[in-house]
Every structure is written in C-alpha cells, then in structure tokens.
C-alpha positions as CSV (number, residue, x, y, z in Angstrom):
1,X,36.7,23.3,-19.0
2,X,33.4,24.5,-16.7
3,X,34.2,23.3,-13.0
4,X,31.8,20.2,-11.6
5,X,30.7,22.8,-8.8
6,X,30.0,25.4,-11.0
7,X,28.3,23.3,-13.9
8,X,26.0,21.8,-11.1
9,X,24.9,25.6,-10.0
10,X,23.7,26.2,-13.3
11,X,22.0,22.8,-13.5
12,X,20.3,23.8,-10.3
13,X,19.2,27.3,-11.5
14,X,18.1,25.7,-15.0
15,X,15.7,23.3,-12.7
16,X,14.4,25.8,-9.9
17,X,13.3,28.1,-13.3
18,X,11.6,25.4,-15.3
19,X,9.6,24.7,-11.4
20,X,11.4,21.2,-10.7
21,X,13.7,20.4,-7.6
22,X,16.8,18.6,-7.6
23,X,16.6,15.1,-5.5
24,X,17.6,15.6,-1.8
25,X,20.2,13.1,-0.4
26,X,18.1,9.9,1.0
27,X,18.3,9.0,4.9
28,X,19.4,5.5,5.8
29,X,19.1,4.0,8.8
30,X,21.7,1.3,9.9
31,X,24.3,0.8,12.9
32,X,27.4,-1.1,12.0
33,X,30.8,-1.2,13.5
34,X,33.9,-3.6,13.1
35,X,37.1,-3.8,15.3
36,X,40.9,-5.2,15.3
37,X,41.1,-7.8,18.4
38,X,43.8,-9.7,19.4
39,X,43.7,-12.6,17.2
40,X,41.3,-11.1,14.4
41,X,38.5,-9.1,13.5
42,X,34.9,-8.3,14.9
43,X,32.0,-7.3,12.7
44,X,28.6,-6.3,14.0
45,X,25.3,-5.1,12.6
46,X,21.7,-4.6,13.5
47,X,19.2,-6.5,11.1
48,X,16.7,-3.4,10.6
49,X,15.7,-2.2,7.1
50,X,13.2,0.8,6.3
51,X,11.7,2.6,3.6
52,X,11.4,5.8,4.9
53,X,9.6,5.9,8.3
54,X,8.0,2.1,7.7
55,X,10.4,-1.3,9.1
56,X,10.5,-2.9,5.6
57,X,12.5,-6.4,7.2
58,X,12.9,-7.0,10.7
59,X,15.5,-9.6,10.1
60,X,18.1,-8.9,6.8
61,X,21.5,-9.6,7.1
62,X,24.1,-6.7,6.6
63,X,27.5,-8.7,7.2
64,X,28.6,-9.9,3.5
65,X,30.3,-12.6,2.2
66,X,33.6,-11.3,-0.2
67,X,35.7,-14.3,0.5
68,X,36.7,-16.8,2.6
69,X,38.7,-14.5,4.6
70,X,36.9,-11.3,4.3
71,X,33.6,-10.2,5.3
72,X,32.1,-6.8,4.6
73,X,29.2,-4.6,6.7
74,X,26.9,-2.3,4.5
75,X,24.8,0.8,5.4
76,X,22.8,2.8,3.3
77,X,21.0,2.0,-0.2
78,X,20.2,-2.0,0.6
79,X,20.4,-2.7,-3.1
80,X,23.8,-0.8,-3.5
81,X,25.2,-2.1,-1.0
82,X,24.1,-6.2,-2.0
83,X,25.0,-6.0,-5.7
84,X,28.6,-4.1,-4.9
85,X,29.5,-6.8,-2.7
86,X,28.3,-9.2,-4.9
87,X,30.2,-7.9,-7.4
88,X,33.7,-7.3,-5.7
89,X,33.8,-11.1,-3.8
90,X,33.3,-12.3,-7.6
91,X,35.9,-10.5,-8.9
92,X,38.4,-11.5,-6.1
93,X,37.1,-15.3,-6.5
94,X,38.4,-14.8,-10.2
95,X,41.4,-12.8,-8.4
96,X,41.6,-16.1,-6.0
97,X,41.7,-18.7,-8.9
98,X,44.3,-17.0,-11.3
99,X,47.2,-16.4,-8.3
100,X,46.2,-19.6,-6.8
101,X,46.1,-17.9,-2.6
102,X,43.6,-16.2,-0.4
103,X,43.0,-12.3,-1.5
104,X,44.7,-9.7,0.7
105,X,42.2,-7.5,2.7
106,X,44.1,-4.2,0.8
107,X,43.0,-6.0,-2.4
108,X,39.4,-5.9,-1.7
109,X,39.5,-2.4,-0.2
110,X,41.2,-1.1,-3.4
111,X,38.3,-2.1,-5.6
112,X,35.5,-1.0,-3.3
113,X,36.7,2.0,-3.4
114,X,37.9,2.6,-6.9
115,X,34.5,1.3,-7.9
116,X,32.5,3.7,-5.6
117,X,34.6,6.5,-6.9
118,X,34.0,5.6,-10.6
119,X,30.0,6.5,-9.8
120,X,30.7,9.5,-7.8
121,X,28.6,8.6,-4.3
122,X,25.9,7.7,-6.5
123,X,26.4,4.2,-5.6
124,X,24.9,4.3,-1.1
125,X,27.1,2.1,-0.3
126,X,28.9,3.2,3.0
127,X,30.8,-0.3,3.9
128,X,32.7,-1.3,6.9
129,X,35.4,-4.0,5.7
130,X,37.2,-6.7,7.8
131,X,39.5,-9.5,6.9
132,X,42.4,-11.3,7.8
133,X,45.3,-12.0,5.6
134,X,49.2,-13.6,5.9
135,X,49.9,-10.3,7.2
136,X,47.3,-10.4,9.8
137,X,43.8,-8.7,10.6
138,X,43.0,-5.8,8.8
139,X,39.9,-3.0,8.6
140,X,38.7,-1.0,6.6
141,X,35.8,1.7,6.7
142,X,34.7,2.7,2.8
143,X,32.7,5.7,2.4
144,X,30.4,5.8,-0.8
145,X,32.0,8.4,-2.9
146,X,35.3,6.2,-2.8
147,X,37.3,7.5,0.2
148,X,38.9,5.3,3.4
149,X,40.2,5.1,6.1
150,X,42.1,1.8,7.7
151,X,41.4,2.4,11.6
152,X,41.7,-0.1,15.1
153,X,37.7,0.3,15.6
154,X,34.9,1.8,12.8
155,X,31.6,3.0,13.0
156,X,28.9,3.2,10.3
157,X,25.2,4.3,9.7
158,X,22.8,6.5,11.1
159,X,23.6,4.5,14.6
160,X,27.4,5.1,14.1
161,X,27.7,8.0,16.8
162,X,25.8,5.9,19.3
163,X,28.2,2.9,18.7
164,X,31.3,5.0,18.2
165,X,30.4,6.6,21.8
166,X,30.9,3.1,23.2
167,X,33.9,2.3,21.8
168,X,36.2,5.4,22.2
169,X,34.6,4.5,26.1
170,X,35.7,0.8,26.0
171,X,38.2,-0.2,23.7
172,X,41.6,-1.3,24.7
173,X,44.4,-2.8,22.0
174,X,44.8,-6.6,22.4
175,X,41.2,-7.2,23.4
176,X,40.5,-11.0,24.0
177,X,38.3,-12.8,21.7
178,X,35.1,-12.8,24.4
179,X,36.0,-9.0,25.4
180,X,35.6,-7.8,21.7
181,X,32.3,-9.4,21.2
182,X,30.9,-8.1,23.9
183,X,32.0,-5.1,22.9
184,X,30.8,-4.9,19.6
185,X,27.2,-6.4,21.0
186,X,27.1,-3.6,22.6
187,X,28.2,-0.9,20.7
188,X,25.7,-2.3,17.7
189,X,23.1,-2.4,20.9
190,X,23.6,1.5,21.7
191,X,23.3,2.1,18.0
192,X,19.4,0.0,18.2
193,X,18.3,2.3,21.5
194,X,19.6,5.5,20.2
195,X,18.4,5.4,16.3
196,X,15.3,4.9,15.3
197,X,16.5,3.7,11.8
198,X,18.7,0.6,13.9
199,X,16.6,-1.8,15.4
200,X,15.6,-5.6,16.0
201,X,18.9,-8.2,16.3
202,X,22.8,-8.1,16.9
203,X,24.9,-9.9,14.2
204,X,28.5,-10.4,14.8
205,X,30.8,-12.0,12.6
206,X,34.5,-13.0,13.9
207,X,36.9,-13.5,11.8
208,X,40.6,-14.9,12.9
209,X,43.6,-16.4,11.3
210,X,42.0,-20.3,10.3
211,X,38.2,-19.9,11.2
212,X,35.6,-17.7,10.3
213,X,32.0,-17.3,12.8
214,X,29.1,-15.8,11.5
215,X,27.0,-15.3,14.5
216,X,23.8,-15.0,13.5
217,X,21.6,-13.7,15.5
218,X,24.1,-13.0,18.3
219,X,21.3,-11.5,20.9
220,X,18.1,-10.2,20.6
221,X,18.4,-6.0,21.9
222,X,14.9,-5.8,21.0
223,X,12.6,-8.6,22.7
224,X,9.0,-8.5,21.6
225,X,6.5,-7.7,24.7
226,X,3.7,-9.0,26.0
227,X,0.1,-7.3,25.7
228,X,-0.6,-6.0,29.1
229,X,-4.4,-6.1,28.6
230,X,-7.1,-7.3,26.4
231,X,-8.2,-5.3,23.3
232,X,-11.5,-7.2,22.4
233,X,-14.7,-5.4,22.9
234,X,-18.0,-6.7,23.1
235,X,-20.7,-6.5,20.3
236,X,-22.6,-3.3,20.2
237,X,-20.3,-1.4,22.3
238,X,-20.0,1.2,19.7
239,X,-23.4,2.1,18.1
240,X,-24.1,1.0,14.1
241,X,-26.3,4.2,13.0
242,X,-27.5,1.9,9.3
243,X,-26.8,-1.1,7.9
244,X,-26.4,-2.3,4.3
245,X,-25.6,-5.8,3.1
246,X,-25.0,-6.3,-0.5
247,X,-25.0,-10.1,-2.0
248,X,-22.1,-10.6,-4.7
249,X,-22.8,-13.6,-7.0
250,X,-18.9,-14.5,-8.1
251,X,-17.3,-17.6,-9.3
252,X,-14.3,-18.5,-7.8
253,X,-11.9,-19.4,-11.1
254,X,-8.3,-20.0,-9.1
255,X,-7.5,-20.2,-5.5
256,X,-4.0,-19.6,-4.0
257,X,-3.5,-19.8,-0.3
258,X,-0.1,-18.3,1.1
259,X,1.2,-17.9,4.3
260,X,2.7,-14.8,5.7
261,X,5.6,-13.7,6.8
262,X,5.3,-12.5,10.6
263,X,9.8,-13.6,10.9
C-alpha cells in the first residue's frame, strides 16, 4: 500500500507539471474560549464573520445549540461549522428520545470528533464544546481533523492566543459565577483588539446544573464612533471639465422596494 504522505507528493508533482497549484489552507478569523467555573460552564465568542479581508456579518452567532445541556462554540468554515452542529444535536435528540435522559457531554464530543476524523480536516470546523451532565460540567476543545483535548479553560480561532494570554493570567479553579464571566468577556475582548479577523460583540453562554443563559450580546467591545467633522462639500468645489446628459425612455414593468440591512 503507497503511504498518504507519499501518494500526496506525487499528486503535488503531477499538478505543479500540468501548471496548476494545490489549494492553500484558508484563514479564518474568530476568537472563542470556554471555561469550567464553580457551578458550570462559560462560553464566549465574538460575532465577526469575513470573507477574506471584507466583514461579511457584523452580528452572527457562534455559540450553538446541541442540546439542552450542551452548547457548542465554532471557528473556522461558517458553513462547516453550522451544518456539523446541526447535525450532531440531531443525532443526540434521537440519542435523547431512545434512552429517555439528557445526553452526556462525552457523548457529544465522541461524535464531533469521530465525524471530523471521517473527512480528514476537510470539514473547518475547529469547535469549543461545553455542557453539563449528572456527573458535572465538562469541556471540550475539538480540532477539525478529529483530535481533543478535555481542558479547565480553552481557546479557539485566530484570536485564541490573545484570549489564551488572559486566562493563563487570570484563571483560578472554583471561579464564582460573576468572576468567570468577566473573565471570559474579557478574554473574547483581547481576542477582538488583538485580531483583525475577531471583532464587533461579546456572547457568553453559561451553562450550570438546572439553567442554561445565552447572553446575547453580553457587551459591545467595539462601540461605533461619532464623525468628528463634516464631509459634505459645496457644489463646484471640484471643477467638471464636460458634461453629457443622456435621456433613457424606459418603462418601469415591476417595482420592489427593500430595506437594507445596516444591523
């Protein structure tokens, strides 16, 4: 049998003769972190998504639903990342219904990651998972080719070293409930002024033995200005050299006004 590694270097030399190039991996920009308190579990996220250099949604939430216990962070590929919790929290409701209890956090985390593994990292789904079961809080970072780790505070994204920088600074076992938020807020809040991919709100999401919070949006890092001077000009400030104006006869068959979306 021809090894993966070497197979792939003869791909790649195939390609580079033929003139084409191999896809390079794609850069995601996200900060989120979770961490074991107390009495539960912290998520947090920023609310930033780009396509490439351009802000594609100031306000999407990255803290997923999985089941009434267990919430789930994701960075990387926005569509990976939707669909593959999507598709796990439906599995464990069918998981739910048949034993008749709550799904154990381990539960989830096994099929995260046996799924990611299944597509090899092809699936960008780098997910931070937090939940709390009957044997207590539990959480769980899930890289996308299929490997975790099950750690007392996490870090994901392209902010993760910003955030991760605040919490090997800060965190303490047994954090109270009000201490851990604050902490996360501003871990995810290092992440938004140290990564340009982060950006825009703080979401938290606490979760604790009987009651879940979704906090959304926890603060604002990022409040908007105000213009600091006027940027109208007067008419014939800058000099019109010719001037053309062309009449269009057109009929107007269908007209659709829609309003847009400044969130």
């Amino acid at each position: 049998a021809l090894p993966i590694c070497r197979r792939n270097a003869l791909l790649e030399a195939e390609f580079s003769d033929k003139g084409h190039t191999l896809p390079t991996a794609r850069k995601t920009g996200t900060t989120i972190v979770g961490l074991v308190f107390k009495d539960g579990i912290v998520l947090g996220a920023d609310t930033r998504a780009t396509e490439g250099m351009i802000v594609a949604d100031k306000n999407c939430s990255k803290i997923h639903y999985i089941s009434p216990n267990i919430y789930c962070c994701g960075a990387g590929t926005a569509a990976d990342t939707e669909m593959t919790t999507q598709l796990i929290s439906s599995n464990l409701e069918l998981h739910s219904l048949s034993t008749g209890r709550l799904p154990r956090v381990a539960t989830a985390n096994r099929m995260l990651k046996q799924m990611l593994f299944r597509y090899q990292g092809y699936i960008g789904a780098a997910l931070v998972l937090g939940g709390f079961d009957y044997s207590g809080p539990h959480l769980y970072s899930i890289y996308p080719h299929g490997s975790t780790d099950k750690l007392p505070y996490v870090t994901m994204g392209s902010g993760s070293l910003a955030a991760m920088a605040v919490f090997e600074d800060r965190f303490k076992p047994d954090l109270e409930e009000e201490e851990a938020k604050l902490l996360v807020r501003d871990a995810i809040a290092s992440g938004i002024y140290n990564d340009l991919g982060s950006g825009s709100n703080i979401d938290l999401c606490v979760i604790t033995k009987n009651k879940v919070d979704y906090l959304r949006p926890h603060d604002v890092a990022n409040k908007k200005g105000v213009r600091a001077g006027s940027y109208k000009y007067k008419k014939g400030t800058t000099g019109v050299l010719t001037e053309k104006v062309t009449k269009w006869e057109l009929d107007v068959m269908e007209e659709i006004v829609q309003t847009m979306d400044i969130s």
